[in-house]
N, C-alpha and C positions, 0 to 999 in steps of 0.2 A: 628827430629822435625816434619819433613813430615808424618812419620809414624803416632805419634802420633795424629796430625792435622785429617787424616783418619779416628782413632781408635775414638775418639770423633765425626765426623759426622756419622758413623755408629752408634754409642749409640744413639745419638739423633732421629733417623731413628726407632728407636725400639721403645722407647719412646713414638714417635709420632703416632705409630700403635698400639700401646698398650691402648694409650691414646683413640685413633679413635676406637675400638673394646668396649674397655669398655661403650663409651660415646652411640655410638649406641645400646647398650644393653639396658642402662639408656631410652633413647627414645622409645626404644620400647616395652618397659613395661617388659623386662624380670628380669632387676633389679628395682624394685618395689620400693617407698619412704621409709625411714626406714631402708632401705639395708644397712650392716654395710660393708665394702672392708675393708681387712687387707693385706699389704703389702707381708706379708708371705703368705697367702689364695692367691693370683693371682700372688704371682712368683710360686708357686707350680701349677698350674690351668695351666697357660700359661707357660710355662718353660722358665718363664725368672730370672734373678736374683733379688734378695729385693733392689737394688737398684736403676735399670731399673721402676719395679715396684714401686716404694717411687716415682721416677721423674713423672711417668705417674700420679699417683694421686694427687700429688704436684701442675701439670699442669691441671686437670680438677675442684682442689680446688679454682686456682687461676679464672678460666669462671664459677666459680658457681655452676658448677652441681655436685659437690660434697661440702661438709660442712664438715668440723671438727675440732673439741675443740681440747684443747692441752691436751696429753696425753692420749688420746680417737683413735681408728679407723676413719677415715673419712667413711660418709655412705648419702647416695643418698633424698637429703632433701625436704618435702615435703612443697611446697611453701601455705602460708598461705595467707589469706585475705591485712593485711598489705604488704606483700611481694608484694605481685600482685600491690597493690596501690603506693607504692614506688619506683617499678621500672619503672610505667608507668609516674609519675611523672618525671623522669629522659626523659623517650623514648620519649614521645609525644613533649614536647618543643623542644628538641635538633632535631629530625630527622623532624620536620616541619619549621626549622630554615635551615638545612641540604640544604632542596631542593629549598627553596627559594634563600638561595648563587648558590647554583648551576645554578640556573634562571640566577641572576644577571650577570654572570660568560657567562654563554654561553653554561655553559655544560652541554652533552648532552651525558652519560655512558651508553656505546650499550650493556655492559655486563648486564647492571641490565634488558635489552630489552630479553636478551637469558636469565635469570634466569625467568622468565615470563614465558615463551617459555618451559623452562623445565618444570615448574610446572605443567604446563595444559596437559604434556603428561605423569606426575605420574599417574599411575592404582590407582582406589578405595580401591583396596585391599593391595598396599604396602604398607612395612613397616614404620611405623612413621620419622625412619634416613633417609630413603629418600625423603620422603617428606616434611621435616623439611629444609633440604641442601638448596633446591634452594629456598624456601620462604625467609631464612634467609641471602640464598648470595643476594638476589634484596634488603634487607635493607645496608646491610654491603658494595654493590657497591657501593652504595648512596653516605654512610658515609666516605668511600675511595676517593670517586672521588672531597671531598671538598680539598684534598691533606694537612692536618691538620695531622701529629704523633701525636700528643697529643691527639684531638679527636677520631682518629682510635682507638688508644691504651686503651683510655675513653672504646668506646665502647667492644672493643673484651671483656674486661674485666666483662661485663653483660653477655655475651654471651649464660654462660651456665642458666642462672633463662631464656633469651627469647628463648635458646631453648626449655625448661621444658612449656612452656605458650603456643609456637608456635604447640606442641602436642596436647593442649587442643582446643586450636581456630580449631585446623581442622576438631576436630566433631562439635563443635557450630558454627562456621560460613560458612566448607563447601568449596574446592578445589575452586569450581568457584567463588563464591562470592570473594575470596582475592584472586585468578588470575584478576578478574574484578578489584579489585580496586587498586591492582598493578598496571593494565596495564592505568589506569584514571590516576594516578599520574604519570606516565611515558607521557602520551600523553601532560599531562600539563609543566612537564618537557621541553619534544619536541616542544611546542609551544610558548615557553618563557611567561607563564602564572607565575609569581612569586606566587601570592595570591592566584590562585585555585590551584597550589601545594601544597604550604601549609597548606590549607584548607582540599582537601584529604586526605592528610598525616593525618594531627590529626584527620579525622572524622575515617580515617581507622583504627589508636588506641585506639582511644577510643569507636569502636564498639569491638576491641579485648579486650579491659579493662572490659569491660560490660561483655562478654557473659563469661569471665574468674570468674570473683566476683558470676554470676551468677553459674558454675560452682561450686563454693569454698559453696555457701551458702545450692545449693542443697547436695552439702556432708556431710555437716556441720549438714544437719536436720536429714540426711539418720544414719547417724553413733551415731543422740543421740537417734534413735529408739529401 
């Protein structure tokens, strides 16, 4: 039984790398929207087995950044106008309610203070996977530190459409600009301000909601030329 116990956290460990390799590819434009992944194609590619490969896609089907119909390939989906609008629906009330309990609460999550920290020392020139990481672990502290399973589990599950967004915000809004307005909802955090936390929060999504629509419109014009 021990063995087996093993033999199973080892697969998952594959998995999870496989999972993490592909997803960083997705963010950094090497797999492009439209990209079809077949299970056979990336156990051959990565020498893993079709089943290892089935669980890695399985698991980046379930955060979004992959999509697939039934009996179709899963392949890398390009977020539309609505998508953008319906997930910011979701994001913007819940993570502006988020830091308000947290006020209420007292708490005060020094990990979301280091993901801050990290960001502002990402180079201009890295990769989108890394500078995606910590923009999105200072939301996902947030949303952890209300100690809700259900909420956490809510969120990871968008995970991969705000990874795909958090890509786009970083040419439209700009390293500093959401390290700055990171670090305003963290101060307001820290000061037991309920209402300007939550006021940041939403001003801060919904200038990502804007410059994203913005984004989606000017492609939108560029691709009927």
């Amino acid at each position: 039984m021990a063995q087996d116990a093993t033999f199973r956290l080892s697969t998952v460990s594959v998995i999870e790398a496989l999972a993490t390799s592909v997803r960083d590819r997705v963010l950094d434009g090497q797999l492009t929207p439209g990209t079809t992944l077949t299970e056979t194609e990336m156990a051959a590619e990565y020498g893993v087995s079709r089943p290892t490969a089935r669980g890695a896609v399985t698991a980046l089907v379930h955060e979004g950044l992959l999509h697939r119909e039934a009996n179709k390939p899963a392949y890398v989906p390009r977020l539309t106008r609505d998508d953008v609008e319906d997930l910011f629906l979701l994001r913007t009330p819940l993570e502006a309610e988020v830091v308000r309990v947290l006020v209420e609460r007292g708490a005060v999550p020094l990990a979301a203070d280091r993901a801050i920290a990290d960001l502002d020392r990402v180079e201009n020139d890295a990769p989108h996977s890394a500078f995606v990481e910590p923009d999105l672990r200072f939301h996902q502290v947030l949303v952890d530190a209300v100690g809700s399973t259900r909420l956490s589990r809510l969120y990871r599950g968008i995970q991969g459409e705000v990874h795909l967004c958090m890509v786009q915000t970083r040419h439209t809004l700009g390293r500093d600009r959401i390290v700055a307005e990171h670090g305003k909802v963290f101060e307001a955090l820290r000061s037991g301000d309920a209402a300007a936390a939550a006021d940041l929060m939403r001003a801060h999504l919904d200038g990502a909601r804007r410059s994203l629509l913005q984004v989606l419109d000017a492609t939108f014009t560029e691709d009927r030329r």
